[in-house]
C-alpha positions as a LaTeX table, in Angstrom:
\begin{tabular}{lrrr}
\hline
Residue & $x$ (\AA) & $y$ (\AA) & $z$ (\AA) \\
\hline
Unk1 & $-12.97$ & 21.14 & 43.13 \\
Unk2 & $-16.02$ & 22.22 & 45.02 \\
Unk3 & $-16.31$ & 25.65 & 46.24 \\
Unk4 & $-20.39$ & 26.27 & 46.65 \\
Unk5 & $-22.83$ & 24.53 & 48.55 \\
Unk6 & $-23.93$ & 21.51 & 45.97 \\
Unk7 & $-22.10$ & 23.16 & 43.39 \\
Unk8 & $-21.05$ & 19.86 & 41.19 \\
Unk9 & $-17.01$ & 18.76 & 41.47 \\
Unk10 & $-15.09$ & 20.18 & 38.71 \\
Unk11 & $-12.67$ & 17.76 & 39.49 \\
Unk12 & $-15.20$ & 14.91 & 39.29 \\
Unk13 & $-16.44$ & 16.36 & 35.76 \\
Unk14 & $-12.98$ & 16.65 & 34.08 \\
Unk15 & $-12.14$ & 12.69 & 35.16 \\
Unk16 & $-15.30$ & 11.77 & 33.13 \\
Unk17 & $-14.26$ & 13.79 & 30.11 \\
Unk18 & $-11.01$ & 13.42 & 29.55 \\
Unk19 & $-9.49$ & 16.40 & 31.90 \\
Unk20 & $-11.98$ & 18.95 & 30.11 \\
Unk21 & $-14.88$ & 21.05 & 31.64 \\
Unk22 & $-17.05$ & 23.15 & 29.97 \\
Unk23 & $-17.72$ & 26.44 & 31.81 \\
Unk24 & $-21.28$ & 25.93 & 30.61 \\
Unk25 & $-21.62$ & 22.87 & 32.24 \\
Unk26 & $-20.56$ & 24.43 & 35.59 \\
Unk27 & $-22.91$ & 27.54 & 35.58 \\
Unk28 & $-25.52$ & 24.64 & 35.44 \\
Unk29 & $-23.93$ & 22.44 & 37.57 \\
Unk30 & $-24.78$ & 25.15 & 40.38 \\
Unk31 & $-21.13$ & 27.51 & 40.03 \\
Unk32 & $-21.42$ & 31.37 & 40.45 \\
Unk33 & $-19.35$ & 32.49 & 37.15 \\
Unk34 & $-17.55$ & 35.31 & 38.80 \\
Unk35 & $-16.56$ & 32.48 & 41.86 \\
Unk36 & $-15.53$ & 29.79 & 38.87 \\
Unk37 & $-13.33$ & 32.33 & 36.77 \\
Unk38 & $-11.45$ & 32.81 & 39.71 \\
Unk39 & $-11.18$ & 29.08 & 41.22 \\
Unk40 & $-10.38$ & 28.37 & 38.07 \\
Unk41 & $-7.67$ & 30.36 & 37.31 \\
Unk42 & $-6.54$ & 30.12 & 40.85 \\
Unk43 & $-6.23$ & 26.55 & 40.79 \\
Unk44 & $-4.35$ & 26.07 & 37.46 \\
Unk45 & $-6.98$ & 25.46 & 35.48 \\
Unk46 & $-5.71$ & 25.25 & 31.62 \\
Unk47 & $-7.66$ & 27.69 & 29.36 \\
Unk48 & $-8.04$ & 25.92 & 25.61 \\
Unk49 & $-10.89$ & 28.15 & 24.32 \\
Unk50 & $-13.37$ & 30.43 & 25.41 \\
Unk51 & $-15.39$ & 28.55 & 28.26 \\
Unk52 & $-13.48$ & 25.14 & 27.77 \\
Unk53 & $-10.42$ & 24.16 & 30.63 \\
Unk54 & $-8.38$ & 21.73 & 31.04 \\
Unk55 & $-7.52$ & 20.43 & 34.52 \\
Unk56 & $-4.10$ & 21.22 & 36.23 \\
Unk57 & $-1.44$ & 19.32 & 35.54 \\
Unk58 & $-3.32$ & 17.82 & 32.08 \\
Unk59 & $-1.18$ & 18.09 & 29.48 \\
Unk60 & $-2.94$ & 20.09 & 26.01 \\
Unk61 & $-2.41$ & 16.75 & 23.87 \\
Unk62 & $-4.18$ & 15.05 & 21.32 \\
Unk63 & $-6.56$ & 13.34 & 22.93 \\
Unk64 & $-7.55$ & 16.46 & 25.09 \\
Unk65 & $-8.48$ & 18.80 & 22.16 \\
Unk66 & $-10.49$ & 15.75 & 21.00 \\
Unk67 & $-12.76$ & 15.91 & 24.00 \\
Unk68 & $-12.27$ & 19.71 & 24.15 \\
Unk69 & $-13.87$ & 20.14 & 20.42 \\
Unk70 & $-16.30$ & 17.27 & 20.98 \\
Unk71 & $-17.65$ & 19.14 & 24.43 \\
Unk72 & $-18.08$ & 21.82 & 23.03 \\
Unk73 & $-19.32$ & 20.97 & 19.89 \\
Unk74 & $-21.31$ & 17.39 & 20.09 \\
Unk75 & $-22.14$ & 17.01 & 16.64 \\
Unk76 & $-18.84$ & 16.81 & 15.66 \\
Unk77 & $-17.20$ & 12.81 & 15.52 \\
Unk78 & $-13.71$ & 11.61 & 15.53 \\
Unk79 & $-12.49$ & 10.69 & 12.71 \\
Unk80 & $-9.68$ & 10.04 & 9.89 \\
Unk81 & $-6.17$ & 9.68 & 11.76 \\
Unk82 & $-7.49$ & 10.14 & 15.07 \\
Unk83 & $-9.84$ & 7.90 & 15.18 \\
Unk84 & $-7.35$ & 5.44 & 13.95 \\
Unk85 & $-5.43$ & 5.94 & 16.70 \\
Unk86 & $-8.27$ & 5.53 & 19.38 \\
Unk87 & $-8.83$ & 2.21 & 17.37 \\
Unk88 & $-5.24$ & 0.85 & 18.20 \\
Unk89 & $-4.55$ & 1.28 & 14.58 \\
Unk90 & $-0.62$ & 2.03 & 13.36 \\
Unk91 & $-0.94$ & 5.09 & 11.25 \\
Unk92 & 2.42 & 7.52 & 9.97 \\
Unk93 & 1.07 & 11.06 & 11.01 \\
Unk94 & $-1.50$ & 11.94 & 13.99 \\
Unk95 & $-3.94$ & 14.83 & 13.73 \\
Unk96 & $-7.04$ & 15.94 & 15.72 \\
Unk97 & $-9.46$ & 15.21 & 12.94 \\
Unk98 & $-13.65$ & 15.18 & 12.84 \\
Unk99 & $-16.64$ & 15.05 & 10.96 \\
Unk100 & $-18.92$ & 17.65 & 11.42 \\
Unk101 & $-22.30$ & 18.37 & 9.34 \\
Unk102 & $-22.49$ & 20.97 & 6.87 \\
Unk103 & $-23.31$ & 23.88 & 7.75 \\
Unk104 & $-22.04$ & 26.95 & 10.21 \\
Unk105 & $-18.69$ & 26.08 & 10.86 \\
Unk106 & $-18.07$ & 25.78 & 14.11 \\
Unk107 & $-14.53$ & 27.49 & 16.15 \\
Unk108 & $-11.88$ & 24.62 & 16.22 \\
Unk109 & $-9.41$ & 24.03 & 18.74 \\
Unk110 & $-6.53$ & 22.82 & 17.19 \\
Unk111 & $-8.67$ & 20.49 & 14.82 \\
Unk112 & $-9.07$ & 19.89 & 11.63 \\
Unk113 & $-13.13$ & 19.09 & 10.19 \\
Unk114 & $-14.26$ & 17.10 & 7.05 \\
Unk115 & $-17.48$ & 18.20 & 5.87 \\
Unk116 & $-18.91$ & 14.44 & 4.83 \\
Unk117 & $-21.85$ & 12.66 & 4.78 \\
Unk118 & $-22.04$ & 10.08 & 8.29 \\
Unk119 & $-24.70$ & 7.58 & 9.05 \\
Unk120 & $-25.29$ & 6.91 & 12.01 \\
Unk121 & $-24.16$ & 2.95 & 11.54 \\
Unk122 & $-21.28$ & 4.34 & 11.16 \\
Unk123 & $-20.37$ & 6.11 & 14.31 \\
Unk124 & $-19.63$ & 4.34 & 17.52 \\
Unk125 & $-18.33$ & 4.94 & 21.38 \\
Unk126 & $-14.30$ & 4.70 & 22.36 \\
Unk127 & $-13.42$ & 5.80 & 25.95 \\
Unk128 & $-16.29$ & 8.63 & 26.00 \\
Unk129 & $-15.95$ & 9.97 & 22.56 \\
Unk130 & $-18.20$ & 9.43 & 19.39 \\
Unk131 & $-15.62$ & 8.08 & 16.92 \\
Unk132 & $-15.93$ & 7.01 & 13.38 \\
Unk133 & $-16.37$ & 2.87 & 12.74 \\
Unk134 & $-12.81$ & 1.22 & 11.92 \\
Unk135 & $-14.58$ & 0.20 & 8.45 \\
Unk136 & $-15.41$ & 4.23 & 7.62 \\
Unk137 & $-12.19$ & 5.37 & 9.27 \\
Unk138 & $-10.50$ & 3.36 & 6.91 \\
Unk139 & $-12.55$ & 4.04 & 3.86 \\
Unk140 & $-11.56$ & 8.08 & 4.98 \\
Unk141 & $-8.22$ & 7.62 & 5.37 \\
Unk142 & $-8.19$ & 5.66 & 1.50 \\
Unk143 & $-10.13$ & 8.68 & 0.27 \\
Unk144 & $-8.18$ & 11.64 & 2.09 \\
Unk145 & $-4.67$ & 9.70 & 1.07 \\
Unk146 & $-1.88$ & 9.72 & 0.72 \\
Unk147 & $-1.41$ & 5.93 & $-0.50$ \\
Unk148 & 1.42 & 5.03 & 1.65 \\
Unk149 & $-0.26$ & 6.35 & 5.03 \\
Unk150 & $-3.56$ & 5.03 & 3.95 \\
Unk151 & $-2.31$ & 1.62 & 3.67 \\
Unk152 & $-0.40$ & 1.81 & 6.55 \\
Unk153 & $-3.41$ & 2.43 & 8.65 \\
Unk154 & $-5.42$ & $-0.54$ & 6.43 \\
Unk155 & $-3.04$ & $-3.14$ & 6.81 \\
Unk156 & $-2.34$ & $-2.28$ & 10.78 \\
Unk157 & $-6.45$ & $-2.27$ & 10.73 \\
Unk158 & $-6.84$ & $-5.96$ & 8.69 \\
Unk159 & $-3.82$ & $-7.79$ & 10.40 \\
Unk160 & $-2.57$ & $-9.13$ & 13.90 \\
Unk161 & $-0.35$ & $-6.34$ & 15.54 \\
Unk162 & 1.06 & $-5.10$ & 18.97 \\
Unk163 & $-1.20$ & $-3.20$ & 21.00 \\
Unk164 & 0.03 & 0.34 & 21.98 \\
Unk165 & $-3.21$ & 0.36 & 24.57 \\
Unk166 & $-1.44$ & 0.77 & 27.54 \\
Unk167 & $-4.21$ & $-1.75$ & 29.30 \\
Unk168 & $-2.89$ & $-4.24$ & 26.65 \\
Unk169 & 0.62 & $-3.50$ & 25.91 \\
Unk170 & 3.14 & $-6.14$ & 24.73 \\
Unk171 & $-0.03$ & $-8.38$ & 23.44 \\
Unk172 & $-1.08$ & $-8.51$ & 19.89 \\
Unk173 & $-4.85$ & $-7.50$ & 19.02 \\
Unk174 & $-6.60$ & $-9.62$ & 16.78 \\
Unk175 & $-7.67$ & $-7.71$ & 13.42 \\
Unk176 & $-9.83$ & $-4.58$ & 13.98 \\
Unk177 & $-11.79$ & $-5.18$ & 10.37 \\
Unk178 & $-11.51$ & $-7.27$ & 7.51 \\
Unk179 & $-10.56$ & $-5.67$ & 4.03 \\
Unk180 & $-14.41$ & $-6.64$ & 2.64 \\
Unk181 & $-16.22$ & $-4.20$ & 5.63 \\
Unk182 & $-13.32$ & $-1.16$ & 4.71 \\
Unk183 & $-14.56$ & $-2.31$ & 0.33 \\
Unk184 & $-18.22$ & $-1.99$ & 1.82 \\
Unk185 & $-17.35$ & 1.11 & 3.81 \\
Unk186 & $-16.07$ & 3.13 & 0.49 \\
Unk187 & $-19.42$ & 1.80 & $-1.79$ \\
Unk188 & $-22.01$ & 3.20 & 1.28 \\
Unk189 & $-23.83$ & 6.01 & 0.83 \\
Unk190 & $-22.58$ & 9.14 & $-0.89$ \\
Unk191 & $-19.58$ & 8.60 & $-2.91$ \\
Unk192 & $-17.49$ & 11.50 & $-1.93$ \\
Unk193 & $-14.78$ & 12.59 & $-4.16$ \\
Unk194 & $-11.55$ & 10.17 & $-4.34$ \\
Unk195 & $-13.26$ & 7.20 & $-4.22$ \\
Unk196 & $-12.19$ & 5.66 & $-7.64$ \\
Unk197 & $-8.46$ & 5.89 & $-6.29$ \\
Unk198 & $-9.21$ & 4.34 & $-2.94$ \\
Unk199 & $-10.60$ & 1.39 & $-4.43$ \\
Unk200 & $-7.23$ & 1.05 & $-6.42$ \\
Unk201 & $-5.22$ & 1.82 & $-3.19$ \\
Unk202 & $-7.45$ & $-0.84$ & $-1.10$ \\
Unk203 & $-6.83$ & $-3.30$ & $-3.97$ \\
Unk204 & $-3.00$ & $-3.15$ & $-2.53$ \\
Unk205 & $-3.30$ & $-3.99$ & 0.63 \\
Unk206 & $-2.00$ & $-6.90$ & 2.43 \\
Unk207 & $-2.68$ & $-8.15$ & 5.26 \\
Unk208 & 0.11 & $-10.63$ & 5.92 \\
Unk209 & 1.79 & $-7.12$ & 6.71 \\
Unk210 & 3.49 & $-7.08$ & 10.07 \\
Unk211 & 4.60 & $-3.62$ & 10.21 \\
Unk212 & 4.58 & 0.14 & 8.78 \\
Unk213 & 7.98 & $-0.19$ & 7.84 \\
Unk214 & 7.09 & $-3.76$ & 5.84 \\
Unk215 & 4.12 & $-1.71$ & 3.96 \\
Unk216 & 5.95 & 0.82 & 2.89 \\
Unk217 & 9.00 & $-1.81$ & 1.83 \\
Unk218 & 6.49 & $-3.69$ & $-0.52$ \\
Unk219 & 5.13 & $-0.33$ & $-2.16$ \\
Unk220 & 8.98 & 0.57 & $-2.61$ \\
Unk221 & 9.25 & $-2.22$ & $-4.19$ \\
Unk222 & 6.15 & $-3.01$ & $-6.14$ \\
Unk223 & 6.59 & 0.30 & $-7.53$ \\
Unk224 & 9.93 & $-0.19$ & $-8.83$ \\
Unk225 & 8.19 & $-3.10$ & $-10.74$ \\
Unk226 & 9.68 & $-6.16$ & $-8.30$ \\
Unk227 & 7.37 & $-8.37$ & $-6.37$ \\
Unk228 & 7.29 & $-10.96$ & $-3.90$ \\
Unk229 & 5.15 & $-13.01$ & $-2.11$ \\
Unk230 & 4.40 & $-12.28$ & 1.72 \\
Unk231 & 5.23 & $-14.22$ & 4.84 \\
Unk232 & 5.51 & $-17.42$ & 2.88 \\
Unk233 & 5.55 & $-20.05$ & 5.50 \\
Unk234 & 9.25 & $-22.45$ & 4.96 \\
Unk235 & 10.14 & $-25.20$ & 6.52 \\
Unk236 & 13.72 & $-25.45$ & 7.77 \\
Unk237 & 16.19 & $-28.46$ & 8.19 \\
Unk238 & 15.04 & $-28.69$ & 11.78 \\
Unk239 & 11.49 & $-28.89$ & 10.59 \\
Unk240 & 10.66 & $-25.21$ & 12.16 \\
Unk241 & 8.66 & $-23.18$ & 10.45 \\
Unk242 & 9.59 & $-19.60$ & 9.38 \\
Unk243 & 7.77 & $-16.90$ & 7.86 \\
Unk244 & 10.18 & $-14.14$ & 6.04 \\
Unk245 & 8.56 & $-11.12$ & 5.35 \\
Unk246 & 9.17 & $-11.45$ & 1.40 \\
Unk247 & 10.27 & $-14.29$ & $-0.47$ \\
Unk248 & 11.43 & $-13.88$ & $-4.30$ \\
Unk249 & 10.56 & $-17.57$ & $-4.68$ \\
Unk250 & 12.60 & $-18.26$ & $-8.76$ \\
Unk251 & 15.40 & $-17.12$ & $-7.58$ \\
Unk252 & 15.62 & $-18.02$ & $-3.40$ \\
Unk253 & 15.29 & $-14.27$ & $-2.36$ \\
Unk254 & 14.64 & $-13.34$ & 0.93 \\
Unk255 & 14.25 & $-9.80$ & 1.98 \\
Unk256 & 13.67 & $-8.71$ & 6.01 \\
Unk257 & 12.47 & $-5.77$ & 7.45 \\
Unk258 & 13.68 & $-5.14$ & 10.38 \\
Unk259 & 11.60 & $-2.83$ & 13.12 \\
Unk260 & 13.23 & $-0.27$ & 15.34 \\
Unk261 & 13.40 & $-2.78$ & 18.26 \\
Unk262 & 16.00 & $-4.33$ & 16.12 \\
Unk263 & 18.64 & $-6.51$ & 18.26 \\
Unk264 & 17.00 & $-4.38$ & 21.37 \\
Unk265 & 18.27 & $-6.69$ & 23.65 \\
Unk266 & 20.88 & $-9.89$ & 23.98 \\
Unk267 & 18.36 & $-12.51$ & 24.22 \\
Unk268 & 16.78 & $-10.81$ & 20.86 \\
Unk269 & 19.80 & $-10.92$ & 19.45 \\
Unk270 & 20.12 & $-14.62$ & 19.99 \\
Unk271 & 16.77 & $-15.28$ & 18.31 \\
Unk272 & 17.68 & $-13.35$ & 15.61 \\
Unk273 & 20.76 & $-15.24$ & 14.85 \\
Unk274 & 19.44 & $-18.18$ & 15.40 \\
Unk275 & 16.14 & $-17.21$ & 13.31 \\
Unk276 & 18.81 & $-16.36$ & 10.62 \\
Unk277 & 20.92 & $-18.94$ & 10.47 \\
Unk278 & 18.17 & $-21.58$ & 9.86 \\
Unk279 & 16.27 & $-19.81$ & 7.61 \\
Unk280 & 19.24 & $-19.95$ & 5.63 \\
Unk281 & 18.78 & $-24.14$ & 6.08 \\
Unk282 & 15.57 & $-24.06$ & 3.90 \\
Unk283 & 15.59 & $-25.39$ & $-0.09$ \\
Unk284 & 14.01 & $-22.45$ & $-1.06$ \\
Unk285 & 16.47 & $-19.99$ & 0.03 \\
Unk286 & 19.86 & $-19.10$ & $-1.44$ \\
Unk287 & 20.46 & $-15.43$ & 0.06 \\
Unk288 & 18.43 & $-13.05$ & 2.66 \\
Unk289 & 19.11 & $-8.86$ & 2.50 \\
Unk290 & 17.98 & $-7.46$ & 5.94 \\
Unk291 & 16.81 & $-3.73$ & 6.07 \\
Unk292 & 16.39 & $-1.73$ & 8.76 \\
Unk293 & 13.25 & 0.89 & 9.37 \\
Unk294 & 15.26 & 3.46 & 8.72 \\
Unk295 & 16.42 & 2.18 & 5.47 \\
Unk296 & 13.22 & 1.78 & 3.99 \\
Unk297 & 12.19 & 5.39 & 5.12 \\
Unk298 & 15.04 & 7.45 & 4.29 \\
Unk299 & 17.27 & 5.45 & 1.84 \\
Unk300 & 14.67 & 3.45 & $-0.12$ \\
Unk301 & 16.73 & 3.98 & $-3.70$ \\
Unk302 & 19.84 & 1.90 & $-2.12$ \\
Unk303 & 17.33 & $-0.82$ & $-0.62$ \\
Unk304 & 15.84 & $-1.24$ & $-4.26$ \\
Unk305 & 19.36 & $-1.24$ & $-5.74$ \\
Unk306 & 20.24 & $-3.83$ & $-3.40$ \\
Unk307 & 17.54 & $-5.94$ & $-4.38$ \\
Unk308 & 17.65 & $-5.95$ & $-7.83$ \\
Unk309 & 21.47 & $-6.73$ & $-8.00$ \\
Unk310 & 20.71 & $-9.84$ & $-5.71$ \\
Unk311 & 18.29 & $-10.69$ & $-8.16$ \\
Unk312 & 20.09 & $-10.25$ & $-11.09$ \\
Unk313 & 23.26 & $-12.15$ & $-9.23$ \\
Unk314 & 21.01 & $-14.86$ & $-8.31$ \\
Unk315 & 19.10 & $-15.03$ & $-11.92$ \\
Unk316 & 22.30 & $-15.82$ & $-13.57$ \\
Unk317 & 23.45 & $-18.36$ & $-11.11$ \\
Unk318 & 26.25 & $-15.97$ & $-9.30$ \\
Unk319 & 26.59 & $-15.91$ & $-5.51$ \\
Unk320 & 25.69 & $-12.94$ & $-3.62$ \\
Unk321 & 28.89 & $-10.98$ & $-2.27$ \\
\hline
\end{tabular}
């Protein structure tokens, strides 16, 4: 949207910052302000905060209040959950999150700010906006906690997973960091406070993980005092090899977690069975519990149950009803 002479292209602006504009940056780009309030307004123009717009039709999401708060405030840098997110990293909640020096605080749109030290190693670019370094993102998200979405966001970070890029979808990115750069992330600089517990929480992680839901399933369960090993390759009858999520190895165990996508589609169900049937071919196993997402979320206590009575069936040589 030009309206004056060489007055610079809202339109053209906003594409190059995420659907924002700055009414600062038009008055210099050559805009009469009485002529912009009204073109603005006119036209649709979104109003987020005094002097910041979003364009019409731009939804007021996540990812515009990042660029809204950034615009308007430059020293401020991405950070915690959203920058996880801007990484391609799984995480369990989303929030418009920065860093921002200490100081005056500045007005927030819809954003929360950390006051913590940042070097500037440890800011980079994503799509426009100054974001926090996967390492330091995940070295916040250890110190901010909780556990369970810290290491969520870790093992997504550390491990193969599907992109959610849409440039990208339906691939799997290679690991964004390595759990070594996150240990060297927490030790840099100023130690802010919770520290000492996210080097106990980091010590967790795992990153054979191939889900949020298979996370969470192993803290269940390492926290009801049972453990197994991870994605332990088999070998079956056909001489295919199989990785099961966890294997209780003494007494044949497996456990699966199964994602939402779970039997999504006929052909998927085929694999599955199939998938099933000869893991069920290997020595090592005697009997496999599946579990869906949903179990592990909201009835955890039953999945545990479940476990341990296979266990205890299994450890004194009795089938598994």
């Amino acid at each position: 949207m030009t309206r004056t002479g060489d007055a610079v292209s809202l339109t053209g602006l906003a594409g190059a910052q995420g659907g924002v504009v700055l009414t600062a940056q038009a008055l210099v780009g050559g805009w009469d302000r009485r002529q912009l309030n009204r073109c603005l307004l006119g036209d649709g123009w979104t109003r987020i905060g005094r002097g910041i717009w979003a364009e019409p039709g731009r939804a007021v999401d996540g990812v515009t209040l990042l660029w809204a708060n950034q615009l308007a405030h430059p020293q401020l840098v991405v950070s915690h959950t959203a920058a996880a997110v801007l990484h391609d990293i799984e995480t369990s909640a989303q929030c418009v999150e920065f860093i921002g020096p200490c100081g005056r605080r500045p007005t927030m749109h819809g954003g929360v700010l950390h006051r913590l030290p940042l070097g500037a190693e440890e800011i980079t670019t994503l799509a426009g906006l100054r974001v926090t370094t996967v390492a330091r993102t995940m070295a916040d998200l250890l110190r901010a906690g909780p556990r369970d979405e810290a290491l969520v966001a870790v093992e997504s970070a550390v491990s193969r997973r599907p992109s959610r890029d849409v440039d990208t979808v339906g691939r799997r990115r290679e690991p964004c960091t390595t759990l070594g750069e996150i240990a060297r992330a927490l030790e840099s600089g100023a130690a802010p406070q919770g520290t000492r517990a996210a080097r106990e929480w980091l010590a967790m992680a795992d990153p054979k993980a191939g889900s949020p839901a298979e996370t969470i399933a192993r803290l269940r369960m390492n926290d009801a005092g049972l453990y197994a090993e991870s994605q332990v390759p088999l070998i079956t009858q056909a001489g295919r090899r199989l990785f099961p999520d966890f294997l209780f190895r003494e007494q044949g165990l497996v456990v699966e977690i199964e994602g939402y996508r779970w039997h999504g589609s006929r052909d998927q169900h085929q694999r599955d069975t199939v998938r099933f049937n000869d893991m069920m071919s290997c020595t090592e196993v005697r009997h496999i519990l599946r579990f869906s997402a949903s179990d592990v979320y909201r009835r955890p206590g039953k999945m545990i149950r479940d476990i341990r009575g296979a266990l205890a069936h299994l450890s004194g040589g009795q089938p598994v009803s």
